[in-house]
BALOBA-1460 file (C-alpha; in Angstrom, 3 decimals):
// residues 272
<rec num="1" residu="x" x="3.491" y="3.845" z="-15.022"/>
<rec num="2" residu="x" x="2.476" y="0.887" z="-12.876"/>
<rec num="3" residu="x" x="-0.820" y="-1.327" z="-12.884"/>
<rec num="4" residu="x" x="-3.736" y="-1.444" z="-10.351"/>
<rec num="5" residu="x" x="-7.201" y="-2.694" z="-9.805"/>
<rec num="6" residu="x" x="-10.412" y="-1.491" z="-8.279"/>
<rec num="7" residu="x" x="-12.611" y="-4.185" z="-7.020"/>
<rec num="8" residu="x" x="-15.914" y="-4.706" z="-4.415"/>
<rec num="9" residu="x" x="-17.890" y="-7.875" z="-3.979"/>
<rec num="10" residu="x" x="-18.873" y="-8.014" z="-7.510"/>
<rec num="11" residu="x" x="-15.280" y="-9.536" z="-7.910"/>
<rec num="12" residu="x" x="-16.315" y="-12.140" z="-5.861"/>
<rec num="13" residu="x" x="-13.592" y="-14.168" z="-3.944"/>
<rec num="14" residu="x" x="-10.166" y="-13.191" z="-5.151"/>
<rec num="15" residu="x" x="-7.406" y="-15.031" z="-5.210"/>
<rec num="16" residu="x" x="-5.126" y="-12.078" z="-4.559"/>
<rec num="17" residu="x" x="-1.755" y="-14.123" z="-4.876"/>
<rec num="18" residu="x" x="-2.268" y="-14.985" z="-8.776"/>
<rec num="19" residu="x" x="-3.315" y="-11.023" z="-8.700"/>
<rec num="20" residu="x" x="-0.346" y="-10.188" z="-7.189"/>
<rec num="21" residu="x" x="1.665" y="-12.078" z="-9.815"/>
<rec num="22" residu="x" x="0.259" y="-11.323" z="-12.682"/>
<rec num="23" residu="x" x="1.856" y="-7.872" z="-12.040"/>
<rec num="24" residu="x" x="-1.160" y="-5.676" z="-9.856"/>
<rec num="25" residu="x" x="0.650" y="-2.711" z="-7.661"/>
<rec num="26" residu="x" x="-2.205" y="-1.488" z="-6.121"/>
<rec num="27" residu="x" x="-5.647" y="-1.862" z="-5.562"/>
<rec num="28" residu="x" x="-8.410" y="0.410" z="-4.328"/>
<rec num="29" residu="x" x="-11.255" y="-1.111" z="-2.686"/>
<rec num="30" residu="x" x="-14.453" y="-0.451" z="-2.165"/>
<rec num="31" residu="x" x="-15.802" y="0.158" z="1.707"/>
<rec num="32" residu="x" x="-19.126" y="1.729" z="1.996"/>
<rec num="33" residu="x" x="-22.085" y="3.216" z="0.051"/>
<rec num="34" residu="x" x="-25.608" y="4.777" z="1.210"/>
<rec num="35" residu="x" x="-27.696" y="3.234" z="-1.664"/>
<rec num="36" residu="x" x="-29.899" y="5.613" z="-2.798"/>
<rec num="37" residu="x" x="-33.182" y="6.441" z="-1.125"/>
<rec num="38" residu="x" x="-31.599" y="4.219" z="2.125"/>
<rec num="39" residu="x" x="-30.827" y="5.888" z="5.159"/>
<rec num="40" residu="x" x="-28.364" y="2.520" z="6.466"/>
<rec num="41" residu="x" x="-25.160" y="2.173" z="5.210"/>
<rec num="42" residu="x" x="-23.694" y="-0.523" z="2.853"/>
<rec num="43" residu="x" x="-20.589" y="-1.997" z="3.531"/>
<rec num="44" residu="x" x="-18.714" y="-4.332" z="1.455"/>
<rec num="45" residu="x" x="-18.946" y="-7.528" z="2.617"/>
<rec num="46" residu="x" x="-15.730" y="-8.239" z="1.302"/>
<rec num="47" residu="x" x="-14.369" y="-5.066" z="2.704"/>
<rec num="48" residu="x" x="-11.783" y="-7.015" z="5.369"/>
<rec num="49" residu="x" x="-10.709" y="-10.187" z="3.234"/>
<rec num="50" residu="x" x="-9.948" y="-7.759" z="0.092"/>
<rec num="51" residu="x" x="-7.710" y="-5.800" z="2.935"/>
<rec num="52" residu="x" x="-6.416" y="-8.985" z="4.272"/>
<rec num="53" residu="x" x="-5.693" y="-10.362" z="0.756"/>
<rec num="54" residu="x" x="-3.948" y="-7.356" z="-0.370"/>
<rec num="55" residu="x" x="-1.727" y="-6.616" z="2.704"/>
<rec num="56" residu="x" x="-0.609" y="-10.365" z="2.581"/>
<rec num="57" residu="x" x="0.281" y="-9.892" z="-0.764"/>
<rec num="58" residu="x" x="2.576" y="-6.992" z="-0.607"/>
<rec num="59" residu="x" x="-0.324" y="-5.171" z="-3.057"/>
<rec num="60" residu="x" x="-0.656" y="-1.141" z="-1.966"/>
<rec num="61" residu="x" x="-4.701" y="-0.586" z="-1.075"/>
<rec num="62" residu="x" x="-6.543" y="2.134" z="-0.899"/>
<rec num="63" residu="x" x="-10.186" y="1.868" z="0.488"/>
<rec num="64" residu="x" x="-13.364" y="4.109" z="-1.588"/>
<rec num="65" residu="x" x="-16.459" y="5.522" z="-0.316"/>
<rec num="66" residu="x" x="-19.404" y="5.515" z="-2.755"/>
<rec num="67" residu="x" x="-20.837" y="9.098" z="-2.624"/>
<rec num="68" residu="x" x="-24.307" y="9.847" z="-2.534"/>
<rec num="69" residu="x" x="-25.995" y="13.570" z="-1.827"/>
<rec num="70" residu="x" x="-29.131" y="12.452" z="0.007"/>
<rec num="71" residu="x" x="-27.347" y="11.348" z="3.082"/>
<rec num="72" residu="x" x="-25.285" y="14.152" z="5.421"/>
<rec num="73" residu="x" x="-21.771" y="14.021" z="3.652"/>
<rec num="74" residu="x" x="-20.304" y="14.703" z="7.429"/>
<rec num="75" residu="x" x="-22.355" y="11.602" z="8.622"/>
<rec num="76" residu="x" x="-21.129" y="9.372" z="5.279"/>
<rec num="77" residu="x" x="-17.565" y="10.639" z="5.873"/>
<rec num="78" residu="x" x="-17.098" y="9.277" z="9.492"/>
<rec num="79" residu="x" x="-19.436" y="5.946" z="8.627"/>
<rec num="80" residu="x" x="-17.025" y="5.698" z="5.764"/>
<rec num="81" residu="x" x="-13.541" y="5.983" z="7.901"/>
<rec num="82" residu="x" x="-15.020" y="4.200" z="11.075"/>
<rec num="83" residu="x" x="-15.966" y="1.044" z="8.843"/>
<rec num="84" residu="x" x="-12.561" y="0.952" z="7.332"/>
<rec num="85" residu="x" x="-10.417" y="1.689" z="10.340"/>
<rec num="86" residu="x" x="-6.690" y="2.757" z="9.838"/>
<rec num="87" residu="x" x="-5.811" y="4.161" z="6.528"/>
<rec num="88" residu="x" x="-2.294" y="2.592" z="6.716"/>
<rec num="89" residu="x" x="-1.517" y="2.041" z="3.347"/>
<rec num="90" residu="x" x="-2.932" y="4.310" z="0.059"/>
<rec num="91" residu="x" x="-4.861" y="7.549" z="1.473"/>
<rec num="92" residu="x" x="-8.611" y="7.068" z="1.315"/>
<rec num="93" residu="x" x="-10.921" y="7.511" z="-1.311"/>
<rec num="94" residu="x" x="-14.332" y="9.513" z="-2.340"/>
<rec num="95" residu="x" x="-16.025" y="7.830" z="-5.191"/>
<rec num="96" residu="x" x="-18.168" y="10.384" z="-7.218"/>
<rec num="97" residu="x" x="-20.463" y="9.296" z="-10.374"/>
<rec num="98" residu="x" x="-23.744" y="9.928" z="-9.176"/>
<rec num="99" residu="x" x="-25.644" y="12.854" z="-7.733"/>
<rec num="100" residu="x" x="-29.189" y="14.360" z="-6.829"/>
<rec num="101" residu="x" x="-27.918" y="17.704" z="-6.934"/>
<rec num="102" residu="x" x="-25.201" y="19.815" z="-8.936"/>
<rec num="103" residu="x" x="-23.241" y="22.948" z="-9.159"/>
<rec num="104" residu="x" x="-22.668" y="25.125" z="-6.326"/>
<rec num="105" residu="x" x="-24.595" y="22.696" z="-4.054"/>
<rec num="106" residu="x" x="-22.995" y="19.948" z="-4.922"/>
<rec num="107" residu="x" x="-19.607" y="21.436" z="-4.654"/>
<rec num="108" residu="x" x="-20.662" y="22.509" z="-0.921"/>
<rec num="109" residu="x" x="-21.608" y="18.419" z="0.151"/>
<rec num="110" residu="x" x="-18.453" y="16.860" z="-1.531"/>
<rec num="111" residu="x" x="-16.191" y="19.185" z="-0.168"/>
<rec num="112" residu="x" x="-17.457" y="18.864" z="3.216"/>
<rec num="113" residu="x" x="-17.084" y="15.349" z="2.737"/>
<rec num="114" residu="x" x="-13.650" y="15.091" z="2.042"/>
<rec num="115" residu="x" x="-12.591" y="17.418" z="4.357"/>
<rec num="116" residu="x" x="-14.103" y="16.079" z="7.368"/>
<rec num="117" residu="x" x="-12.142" y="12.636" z="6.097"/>
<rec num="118" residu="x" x="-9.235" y="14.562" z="5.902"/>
<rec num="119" residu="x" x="-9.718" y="15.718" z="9.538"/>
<rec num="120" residu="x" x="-10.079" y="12.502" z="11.039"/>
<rec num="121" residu="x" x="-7.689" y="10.200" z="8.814"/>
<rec num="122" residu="x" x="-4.953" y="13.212" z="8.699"/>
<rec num="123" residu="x" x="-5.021" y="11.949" z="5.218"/>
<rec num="124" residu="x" x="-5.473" y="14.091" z="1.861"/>
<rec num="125" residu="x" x="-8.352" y="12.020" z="-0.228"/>
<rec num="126" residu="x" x="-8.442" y="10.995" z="-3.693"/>
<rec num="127" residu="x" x="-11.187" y="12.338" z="-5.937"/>
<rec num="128" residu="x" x="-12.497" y="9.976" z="-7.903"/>
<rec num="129" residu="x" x="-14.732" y="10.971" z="-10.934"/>
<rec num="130" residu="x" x="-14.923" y="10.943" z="-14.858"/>
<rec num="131" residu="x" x="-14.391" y="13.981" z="-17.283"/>
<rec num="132" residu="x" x="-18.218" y="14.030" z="-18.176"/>
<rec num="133" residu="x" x="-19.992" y="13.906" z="-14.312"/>
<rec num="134" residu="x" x="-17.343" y="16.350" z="-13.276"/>
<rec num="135" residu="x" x="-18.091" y="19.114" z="-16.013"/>
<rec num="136" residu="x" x="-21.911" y="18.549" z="-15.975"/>
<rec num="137" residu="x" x="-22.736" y="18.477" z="-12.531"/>
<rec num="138" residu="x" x="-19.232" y="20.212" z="-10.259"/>
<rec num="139" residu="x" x="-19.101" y="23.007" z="-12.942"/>
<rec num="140" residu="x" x="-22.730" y="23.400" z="-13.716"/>
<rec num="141" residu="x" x="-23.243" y="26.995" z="-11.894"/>
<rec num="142" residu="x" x="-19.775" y="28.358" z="-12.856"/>
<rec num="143" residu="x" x="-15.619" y="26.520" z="-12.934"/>
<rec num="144" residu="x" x="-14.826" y="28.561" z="-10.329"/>
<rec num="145" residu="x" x="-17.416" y="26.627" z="-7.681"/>
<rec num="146" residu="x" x="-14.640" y="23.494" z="-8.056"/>
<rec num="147" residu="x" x="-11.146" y="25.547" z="-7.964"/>
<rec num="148" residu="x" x="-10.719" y="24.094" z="-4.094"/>
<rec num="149" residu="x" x="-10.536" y="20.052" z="-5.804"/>
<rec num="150" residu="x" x="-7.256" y="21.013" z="-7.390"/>
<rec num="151" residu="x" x="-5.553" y="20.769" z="-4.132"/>
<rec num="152" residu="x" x="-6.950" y="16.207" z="-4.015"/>
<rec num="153" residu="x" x="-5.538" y="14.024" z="-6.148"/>
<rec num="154" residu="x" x="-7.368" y="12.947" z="-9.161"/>
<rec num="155" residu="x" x="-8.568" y="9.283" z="-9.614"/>
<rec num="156" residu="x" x="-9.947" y="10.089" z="-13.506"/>
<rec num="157" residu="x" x="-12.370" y="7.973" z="-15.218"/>
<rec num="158" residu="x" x="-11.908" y="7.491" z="-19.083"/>
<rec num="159" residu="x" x="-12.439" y="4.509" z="-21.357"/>
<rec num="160" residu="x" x="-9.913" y="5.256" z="-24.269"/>
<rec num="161" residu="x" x="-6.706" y="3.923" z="-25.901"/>
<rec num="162" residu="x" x="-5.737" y="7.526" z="-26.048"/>
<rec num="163" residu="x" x="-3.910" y="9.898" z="-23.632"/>
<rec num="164" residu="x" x="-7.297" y="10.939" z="-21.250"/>
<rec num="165" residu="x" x="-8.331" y="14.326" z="-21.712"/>
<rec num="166" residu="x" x="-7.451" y="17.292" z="-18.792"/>
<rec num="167" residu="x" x="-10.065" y="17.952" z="-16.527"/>
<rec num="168" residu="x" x="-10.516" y="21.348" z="-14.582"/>
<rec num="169" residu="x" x="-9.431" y="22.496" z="-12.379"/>
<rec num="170" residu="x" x="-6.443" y="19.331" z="-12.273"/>
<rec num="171" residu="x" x="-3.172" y="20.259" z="-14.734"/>
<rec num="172" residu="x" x="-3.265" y="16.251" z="-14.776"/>
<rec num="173" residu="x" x="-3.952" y="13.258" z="-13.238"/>
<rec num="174" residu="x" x="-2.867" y="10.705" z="-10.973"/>
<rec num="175" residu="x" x="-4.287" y="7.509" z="-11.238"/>
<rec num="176" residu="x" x="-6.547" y="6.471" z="-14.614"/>
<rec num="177" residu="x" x="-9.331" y="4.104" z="-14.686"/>
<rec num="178" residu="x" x="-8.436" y="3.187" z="-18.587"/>
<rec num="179" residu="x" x="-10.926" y="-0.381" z="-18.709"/>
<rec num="180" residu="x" x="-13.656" y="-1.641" z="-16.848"/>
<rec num="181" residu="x" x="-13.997" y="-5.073" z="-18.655"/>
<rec num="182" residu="x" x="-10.246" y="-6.260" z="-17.974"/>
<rec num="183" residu="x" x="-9.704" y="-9.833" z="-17.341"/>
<rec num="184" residu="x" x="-7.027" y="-11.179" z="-14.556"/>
<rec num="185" residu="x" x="-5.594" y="-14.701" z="-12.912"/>
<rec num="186" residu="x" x="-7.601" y="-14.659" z="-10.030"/>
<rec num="187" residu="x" x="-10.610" y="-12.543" z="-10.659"/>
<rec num="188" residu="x" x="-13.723" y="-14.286" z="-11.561"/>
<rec num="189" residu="x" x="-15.226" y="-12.282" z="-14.470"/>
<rec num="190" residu="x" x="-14.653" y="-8.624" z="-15.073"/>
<rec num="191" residu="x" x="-12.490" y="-6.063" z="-13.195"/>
<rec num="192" residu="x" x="-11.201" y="-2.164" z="-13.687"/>
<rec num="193" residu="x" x="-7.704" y="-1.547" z="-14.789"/>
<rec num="194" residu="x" x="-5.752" y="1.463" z="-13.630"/>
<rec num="195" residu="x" x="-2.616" y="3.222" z="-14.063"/>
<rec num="196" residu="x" x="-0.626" y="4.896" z="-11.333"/>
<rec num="197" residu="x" x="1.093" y="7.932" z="-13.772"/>
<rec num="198" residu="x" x="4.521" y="7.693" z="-11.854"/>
<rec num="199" residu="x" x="7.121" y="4.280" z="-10.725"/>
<rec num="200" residu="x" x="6.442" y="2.324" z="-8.039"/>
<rec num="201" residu="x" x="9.124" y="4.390" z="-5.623"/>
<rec num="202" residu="x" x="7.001" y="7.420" z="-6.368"/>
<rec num="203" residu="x" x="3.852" y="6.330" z="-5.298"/>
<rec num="204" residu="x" x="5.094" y="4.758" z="-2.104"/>
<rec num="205" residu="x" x="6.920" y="8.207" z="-1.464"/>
<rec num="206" residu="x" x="3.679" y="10.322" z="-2.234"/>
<rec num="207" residu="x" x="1.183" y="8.519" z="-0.893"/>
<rec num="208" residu="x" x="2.302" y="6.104" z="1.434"/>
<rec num="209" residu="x" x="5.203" y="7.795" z="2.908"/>
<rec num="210" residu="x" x="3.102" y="11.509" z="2.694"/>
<rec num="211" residu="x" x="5.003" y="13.844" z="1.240"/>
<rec num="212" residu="x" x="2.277" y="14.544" z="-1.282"/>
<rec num="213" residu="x" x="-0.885" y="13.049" z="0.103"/>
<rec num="214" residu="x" x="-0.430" y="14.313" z="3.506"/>
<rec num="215" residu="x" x="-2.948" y="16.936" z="4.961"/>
<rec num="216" residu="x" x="-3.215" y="20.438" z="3.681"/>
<rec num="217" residu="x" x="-4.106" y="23.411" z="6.223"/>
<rec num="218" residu="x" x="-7.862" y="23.254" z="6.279"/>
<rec num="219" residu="x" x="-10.118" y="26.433" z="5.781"/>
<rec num="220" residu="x" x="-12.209" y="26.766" z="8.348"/>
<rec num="221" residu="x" x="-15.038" y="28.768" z="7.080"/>
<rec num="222" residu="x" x="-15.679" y="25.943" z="4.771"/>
<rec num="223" residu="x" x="-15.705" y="23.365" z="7.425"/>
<rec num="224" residu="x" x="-18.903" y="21.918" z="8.013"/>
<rec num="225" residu="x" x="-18.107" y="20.431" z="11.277"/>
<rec num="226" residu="x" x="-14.501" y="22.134" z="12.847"/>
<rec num="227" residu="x" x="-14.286" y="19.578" z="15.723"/>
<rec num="228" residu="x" x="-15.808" y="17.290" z="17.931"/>
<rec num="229" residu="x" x="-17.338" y="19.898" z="19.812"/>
<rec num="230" residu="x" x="-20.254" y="19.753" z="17.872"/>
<rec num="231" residu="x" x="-23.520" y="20.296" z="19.472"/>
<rec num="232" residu="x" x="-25.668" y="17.746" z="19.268"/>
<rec num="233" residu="x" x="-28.140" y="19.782" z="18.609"/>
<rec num="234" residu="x" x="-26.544" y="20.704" z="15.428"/>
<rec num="235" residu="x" x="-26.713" y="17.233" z="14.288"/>
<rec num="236" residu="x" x="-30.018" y="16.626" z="15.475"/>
<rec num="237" residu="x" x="-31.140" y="19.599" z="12.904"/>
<rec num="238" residu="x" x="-29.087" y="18.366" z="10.413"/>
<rec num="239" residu="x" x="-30.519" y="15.045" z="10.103"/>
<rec num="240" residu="x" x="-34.872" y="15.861" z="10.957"/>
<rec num="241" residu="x" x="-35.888" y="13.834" z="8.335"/>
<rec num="242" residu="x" x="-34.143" y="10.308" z="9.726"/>
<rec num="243" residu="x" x="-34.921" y="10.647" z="13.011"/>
<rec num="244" residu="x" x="-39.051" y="12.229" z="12.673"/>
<rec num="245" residu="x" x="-40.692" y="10.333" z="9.617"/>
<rec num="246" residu="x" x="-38.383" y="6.581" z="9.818"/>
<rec num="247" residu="x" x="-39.110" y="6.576" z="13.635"/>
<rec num="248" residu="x" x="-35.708" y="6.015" z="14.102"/>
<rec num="249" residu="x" x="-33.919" y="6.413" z="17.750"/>
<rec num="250" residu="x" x="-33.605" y="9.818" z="18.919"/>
<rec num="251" residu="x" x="-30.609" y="11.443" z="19.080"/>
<rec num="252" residu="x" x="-28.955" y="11.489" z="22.978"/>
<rec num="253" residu="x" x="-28.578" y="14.888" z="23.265"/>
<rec num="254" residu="x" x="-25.649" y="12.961" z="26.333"/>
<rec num="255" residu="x" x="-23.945" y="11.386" z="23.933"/>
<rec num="256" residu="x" x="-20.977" y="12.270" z="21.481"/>
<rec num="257" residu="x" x="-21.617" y="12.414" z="18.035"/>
<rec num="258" residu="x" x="-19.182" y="9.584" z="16.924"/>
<rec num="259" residu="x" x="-20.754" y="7.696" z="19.456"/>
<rec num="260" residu="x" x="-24.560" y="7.922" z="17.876"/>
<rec num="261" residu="x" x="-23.231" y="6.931" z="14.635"/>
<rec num="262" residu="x" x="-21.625" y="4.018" z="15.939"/>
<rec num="263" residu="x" x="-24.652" y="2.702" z="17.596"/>
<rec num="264" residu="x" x="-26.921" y="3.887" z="15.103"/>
<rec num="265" residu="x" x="-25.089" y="2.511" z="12.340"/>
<rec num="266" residu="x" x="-22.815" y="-0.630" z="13.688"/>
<rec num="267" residu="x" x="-25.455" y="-1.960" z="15.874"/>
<rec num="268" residu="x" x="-28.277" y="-3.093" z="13.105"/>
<rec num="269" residu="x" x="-27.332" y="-5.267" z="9.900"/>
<rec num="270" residu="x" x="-26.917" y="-3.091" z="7.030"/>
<rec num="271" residu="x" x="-28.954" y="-3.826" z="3.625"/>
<rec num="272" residu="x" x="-27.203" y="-4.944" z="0.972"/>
């Protein structure tokens, strides 16, 4: 197994060459969150130089999306991929701990999240989650509702010193978040610890190189949105409540839907 990281700006500035030699393979970083009850997007202010600092360093990244339910998961998936850019390196990742809804629902929102990042990245996302969220609120209504996750690789969750325990529908995991108190050269304060469950030359060959991570045929009848020919008035209905009681700007019924969430989105400040 090799070692990793997961860090946002509560790392503050890291000096990513003592990281890099005090033994860190990879790092997954976080990108973007819709903090909850906020219709503008987050995005790490430390997004780029973590990026930078990791590239430079010959450390693998991966970028994360913090997932919330009360925001369109279509909308937070192409926010999430247009703030990071290309995914050149690890494939990206969906971040899932919290949630206003659960069960079948639930299972419905994430999965159309991932797979409209899937469809614009070409990439297969991670799933990140713990043991506990994942059985309380995916499986809630029945197992069966999360028998589509098995095809994503698992980012799992679990504080122990033992082996982590299986989660459903995955025969096993790929990456483990073992600590989130570790302590490293060049990280002010606290910072999770991972473990990538294969050698170095397999991760580059399954998730850098593709021949694991790349995409999978998607099912178009669970599709949320099949391709940019989208009506905007579908997205107008989708989204009533932003646009009618925030007074935000109308949608253009012209113009594209990548290009409203670009102006809506990347042409104010976000709150952080």
């Amino acid at each position: 197994m090799i070692p990793g990281i997961d860090v946002s700006h509560w790392q503050g500035v890291i000096d990513w060459a003592r990281v890099a030699q005090s033994g860190v393979k990879f790092a997954f970083i976080k990108a973007t969150e819709f903090p909850d009850k906020r219709i503008s997007v987050f995005i790490d202010q430390n997004l780029k130089s973590n990026i930078n600092g990791a590239v430079q360093n010959k450390i693998l990244w991966g970028a994360y999306h913090f997932f919330r339910t009360h925001i369109d998961p279509v909308i937070q998936a192409r926010v999430f991929c247009e703030a990071v850019g290309q995914f050149n390196s690890l494939p990206p990742v969906l971040d899932l701990e919290v949630a206003g809804s659960k069960g079948t629902q639930l299972n419905e929102k994430v999965q159309s999240f991932v797979k409209e990042v899937q469809r614009i990245t070409n990439r297969r996302p991670i799933i990140y989650t713990s043991g506990g969220f994942w059985r309380s609120y995916m499986m809630y209504n029945r197992r069966t509702d999360a028998d589509w996750a098995q095809a994503y690789p698992l980012w799992l969750a679990q504080y122990t010193s033992n082996w982590p325990t299986m989660v459903y529908p995955w025969a096993g995991w790929d990456f483990w978040q073992y600590a989130d108190s570790g302590k490293l050269p060049g990280i002010p304060g606290s910072v999770d610890l991972n473990w990538y469950i294969g050698s170095q030359e397999e991760l580059v060959n399954y998730f850098i190189n593709d021949n694991r991570s790349k995409t999978i045929p998607l099912d178009d009848s669970l599709m949320r949105i099949e391709d940019e020919k989208k009506s905007p008035q579908e997205v107008q209905v989708s989204q009533p409540v932003m646009d009618v009681q925030h007074g935000l700007d109308p949608f253009n019924e012209e113009e594209s839907d990548d290009d409203w969430i670009k102006r809506y989105f990347f042409s104010k400040s976000s709150n952080k």
